[in-house]
C-alpha angles and dihedrals in degrees: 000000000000119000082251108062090044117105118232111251122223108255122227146175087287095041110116142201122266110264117247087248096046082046097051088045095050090042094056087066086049092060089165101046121089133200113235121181105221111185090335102308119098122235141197108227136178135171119220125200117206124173100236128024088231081068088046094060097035076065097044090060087045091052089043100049089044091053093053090050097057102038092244128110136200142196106259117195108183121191136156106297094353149081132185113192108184117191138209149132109259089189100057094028095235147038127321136165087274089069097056107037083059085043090064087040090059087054092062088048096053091043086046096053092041087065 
């Protein structure tokens, strides 16, 4: 099954980190994602180029509604031409499967906005 089509789980007290190995395999199918540690705690970003900023924000409320249906929020920068959607698990302080399941979701939006 591809990230994107996987639903985001409910974390709990039990719930873990992905492991660096789990990490480095989902991020091969987000060629475009990088991990950036930001204050110790590593991140999923992507910047995203749109023509007009009206099409950016048309992306940032994708990637906004997406985010509330599944439970799972991201950092959302939004200039002229341009988005950056960082993810991570403030729960755990880091990356799980979450991020980068919503990660691939964010691709479809983008593909889906660029027409």
């Amino acid at each position: 099954m591809a990230l994107a089509d996987e639903q985001c789980v409910e974390l709990n007290a039990q719930s873990t980190l992905a492991t660096a190995n789990d990490a480095a395999a989902m991020l091969a199918d987000l060629p475009e994602w990088s991990v950036a540690n930001e204050g110790g705690i590593d991140q999923l970003v992507r910047a995203f180029r749109f023509e007009t900023f009206a099409r950016a924000l048309a992306f940032t409320n994708a990637v906004g509604e997406a985010a509330e249906a599944q439970g799972h929020h991201p950092r959302i920068v939004t200039e002229y031409g341009r988005v950056t959607v960082s993810w991570w698990t403030h729960f755990l302080g880091g990356l799980h499967r979450n991020d980068f399941i919503m990660a691939a979701r964010t691709d479809a939006l983008a593909r889906e906005i660029r027409g």
